[in-house]
C-alpha positions in Angstrom: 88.4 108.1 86.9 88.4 110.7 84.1 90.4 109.0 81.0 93.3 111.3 82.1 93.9 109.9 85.6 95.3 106.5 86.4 94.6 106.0 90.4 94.2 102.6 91.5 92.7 101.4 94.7 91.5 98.1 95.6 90.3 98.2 99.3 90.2 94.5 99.9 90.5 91.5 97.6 88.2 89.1 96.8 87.9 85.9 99.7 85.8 82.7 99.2 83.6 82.0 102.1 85.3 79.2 102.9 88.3 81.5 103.9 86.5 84.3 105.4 85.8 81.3 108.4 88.8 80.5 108.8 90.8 84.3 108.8 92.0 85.7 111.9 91.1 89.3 113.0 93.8 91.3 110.4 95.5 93.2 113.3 96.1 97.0 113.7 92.9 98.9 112.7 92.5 102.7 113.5 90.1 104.5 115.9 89.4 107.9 116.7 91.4 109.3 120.0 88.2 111.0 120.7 84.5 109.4 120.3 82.2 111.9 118.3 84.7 113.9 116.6 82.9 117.4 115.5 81.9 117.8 111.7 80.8 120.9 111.0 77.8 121.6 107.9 80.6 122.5 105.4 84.3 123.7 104.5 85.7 125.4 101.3 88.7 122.9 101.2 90.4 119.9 102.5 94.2 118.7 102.1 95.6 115.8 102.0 99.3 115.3 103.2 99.2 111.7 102.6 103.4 111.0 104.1 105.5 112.1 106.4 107.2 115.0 104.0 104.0 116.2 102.7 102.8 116.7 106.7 106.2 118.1 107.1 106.0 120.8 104.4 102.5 121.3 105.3 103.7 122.4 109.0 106.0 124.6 107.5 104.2 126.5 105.4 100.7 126.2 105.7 100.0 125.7 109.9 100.4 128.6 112.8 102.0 127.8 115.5 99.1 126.5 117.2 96.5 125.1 114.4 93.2 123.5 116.1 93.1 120.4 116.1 89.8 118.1 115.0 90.6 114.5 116.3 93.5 112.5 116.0 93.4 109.0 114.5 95.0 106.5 116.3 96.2 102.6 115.1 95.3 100.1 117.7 96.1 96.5 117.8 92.7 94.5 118.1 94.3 90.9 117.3 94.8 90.2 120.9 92.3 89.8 123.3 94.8 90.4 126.5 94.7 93.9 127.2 98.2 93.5 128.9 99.8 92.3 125.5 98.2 94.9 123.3 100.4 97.2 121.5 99.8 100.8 122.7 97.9 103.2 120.7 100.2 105.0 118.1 99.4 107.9 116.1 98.7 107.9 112.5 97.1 110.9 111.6 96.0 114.5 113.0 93.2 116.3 111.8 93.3 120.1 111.8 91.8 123.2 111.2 94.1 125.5 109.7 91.9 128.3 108.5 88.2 129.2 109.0 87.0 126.6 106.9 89.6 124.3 105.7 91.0 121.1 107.0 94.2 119.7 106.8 95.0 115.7 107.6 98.5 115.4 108.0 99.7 111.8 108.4 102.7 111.0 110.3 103.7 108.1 108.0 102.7 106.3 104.9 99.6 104.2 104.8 99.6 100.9 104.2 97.5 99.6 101.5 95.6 97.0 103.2 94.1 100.1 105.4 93.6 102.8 103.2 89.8 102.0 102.6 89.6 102.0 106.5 91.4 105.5 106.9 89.3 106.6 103.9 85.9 105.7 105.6 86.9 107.1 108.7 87.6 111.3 107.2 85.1 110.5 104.8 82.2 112.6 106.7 84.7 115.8 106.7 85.6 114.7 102.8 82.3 115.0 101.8 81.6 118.6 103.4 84.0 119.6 101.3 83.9 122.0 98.7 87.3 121.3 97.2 90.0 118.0 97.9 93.7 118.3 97.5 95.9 115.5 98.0 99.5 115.4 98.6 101.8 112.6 98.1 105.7 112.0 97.2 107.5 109.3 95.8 111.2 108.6 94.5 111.4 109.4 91.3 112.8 105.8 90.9 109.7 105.1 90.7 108.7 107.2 87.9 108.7 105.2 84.4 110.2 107.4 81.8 112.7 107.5 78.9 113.8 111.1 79.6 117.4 110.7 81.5 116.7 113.8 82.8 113.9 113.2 85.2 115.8 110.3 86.9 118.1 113.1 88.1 115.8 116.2 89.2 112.8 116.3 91.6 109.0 117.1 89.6 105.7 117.2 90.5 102.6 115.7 87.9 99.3 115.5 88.9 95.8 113.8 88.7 92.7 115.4 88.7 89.0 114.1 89.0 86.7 114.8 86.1 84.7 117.2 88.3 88.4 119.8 88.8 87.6 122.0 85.6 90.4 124.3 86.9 93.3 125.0 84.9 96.3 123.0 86.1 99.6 124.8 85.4 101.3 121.2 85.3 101.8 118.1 83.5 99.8 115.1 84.3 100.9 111.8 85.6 102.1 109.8 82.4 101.3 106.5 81.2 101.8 104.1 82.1 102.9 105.9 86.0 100.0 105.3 88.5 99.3 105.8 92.4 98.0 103.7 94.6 96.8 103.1 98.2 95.7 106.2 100.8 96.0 109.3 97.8 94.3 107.0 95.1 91.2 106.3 97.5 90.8 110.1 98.2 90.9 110.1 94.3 88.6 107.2 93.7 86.0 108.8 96.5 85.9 111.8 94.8 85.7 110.7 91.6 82.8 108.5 92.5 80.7 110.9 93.9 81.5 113.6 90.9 83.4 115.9 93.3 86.8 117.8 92.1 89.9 117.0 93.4 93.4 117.4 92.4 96.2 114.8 93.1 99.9 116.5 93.4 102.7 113.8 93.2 106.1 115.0 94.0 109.4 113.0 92.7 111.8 113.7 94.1 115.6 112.7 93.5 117.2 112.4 96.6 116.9 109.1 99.2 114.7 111.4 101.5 113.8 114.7 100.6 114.1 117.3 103.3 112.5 120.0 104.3 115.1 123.0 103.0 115.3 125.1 100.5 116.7 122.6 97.4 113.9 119.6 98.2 110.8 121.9 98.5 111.3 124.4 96.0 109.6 122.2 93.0 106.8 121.4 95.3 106.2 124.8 96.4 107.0 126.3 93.0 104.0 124.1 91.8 101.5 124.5 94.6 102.4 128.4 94.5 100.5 128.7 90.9 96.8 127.3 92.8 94.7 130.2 94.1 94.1 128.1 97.3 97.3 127.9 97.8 98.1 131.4 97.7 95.1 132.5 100.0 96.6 129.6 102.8 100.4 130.2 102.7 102.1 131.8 105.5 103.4 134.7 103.9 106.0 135.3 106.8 107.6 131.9 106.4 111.6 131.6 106.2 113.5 128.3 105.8 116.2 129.6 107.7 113.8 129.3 110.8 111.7 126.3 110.1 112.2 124.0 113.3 113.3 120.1 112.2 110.6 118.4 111.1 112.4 116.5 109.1 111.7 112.7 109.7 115.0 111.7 108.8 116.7 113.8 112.0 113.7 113.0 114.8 114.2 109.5 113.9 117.9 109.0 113.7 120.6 108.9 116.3 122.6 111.7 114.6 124.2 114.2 116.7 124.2 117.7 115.1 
């Protein structure tokens, strides 16, 4: 990574031969819902909404009503060899189309470490058509090691950018000794690699869940508003008063409202 940027990923660790005899198959792996998903000769962008409020606020303000849809990714449980005791196919990710030429893969939840090198080999054709990577994450600014008092209390964005992204970025960068890890630092690490820009957007956010309203998104959207792409992608029409519930927090609970 360039001496700036601090993105860790370590697909698999190391396993004496020995051991690699005696493993069992790992579990849940993903597969494509379709079987030759279309990738096309090239595309000016592709985002990454890495969680579940990073797909949300990606629905909100960057998808129509009806975006196309690529393939889906689904996680399927390979461990048992009785099809009756399988677990059903769930969905982890959806790819889309959201303009002419750029992508969007919005994941439904977090992914796990162990398989972000799989997830990562799997949109990797579409990654590499790409002209330009953007990668969305969140995290609770818990998380974020600092002495300022302040930040523990107000939600903030850093970044991390390849060496490759010569843009101007109108934000700080991820301190030390703050890292990421897993799904957003292998997008990182793959780009990276293969001298390709790409730009990291972290969001810290203060409150146990952020939601998607007009308090949690406006440091997000305040930051992503001052990228060019950005501003080219963005439904301009887009209210907060009439944003359906996308929020996790509500399709998952048993709250009445």
């Amino acid at each position: 990574m360039a001496p700036v940027s601090r993105a860790f990923w370590n697909g698999a660790e190391d396993i004496d031969d020995d051991e690699e005899e005696t493993m069992e198959p790992r579990g849940p792996v993903y597969a494509f819902k379709e079987e030759k998903p279309q990738v096309e000769d090239s595309y000016s962008l592709m985002i990454f909404a890495t969680d579940q409020f990073c797909t949300d606020y990606c629905r909100s303000f960057l998808m129509s009503n009806d975006p196309k849809v690529i393939t889906e990714i689904e996680e399927v449980d390979e461990k048992s060899s009785d099809e009756h005791i399988k677990r059903p196919q769930t969905p982890v990710a959806i790819l889309h189309k959201i303009k002419n030429d750029v992508l969007l893969l919005a994941c439904k939840r977090n992914i796990p470490l162990e398989y972000s090198n799989d997830l990562l080999l799997m949109v990797a054709p579409w990654l590499d058509k790409s002209k330009d990577a953007v990668v969305l994450a969140s995290k609770p600014v818990a998380e974020f090691i600092t002495s300022n008092k302040e930040l523990e209390e107000n939600a903030f964005v850093r970044v991390l950018k390849t060496k490759s992204y010569t843009d101007s970025i109108p934000c700080k960068q991820l301190e030390v000794p703050n890292a990421v890890s897993g799904f957003p630092a292998a997008m990182m690490t793959w780009r990276q690699i293969h001298e390709q820009p790409c730009v990291l957007s972290v969001y810290y956010y203060a409150n146990s869940l952020p939601l998607i309203n007009t308090v949690d998104v406006a440091p997000l959207r305040n930051h992503l508003q001052t990228f060019k792409w950005y501003q080219q992608i963005e439904n301009a029409k887009t209210d907060l008063t009439s944003i359906p519930l996308y929020n996790h927090v509500f399709e998952n609970s048993n709250m009445y409202l």
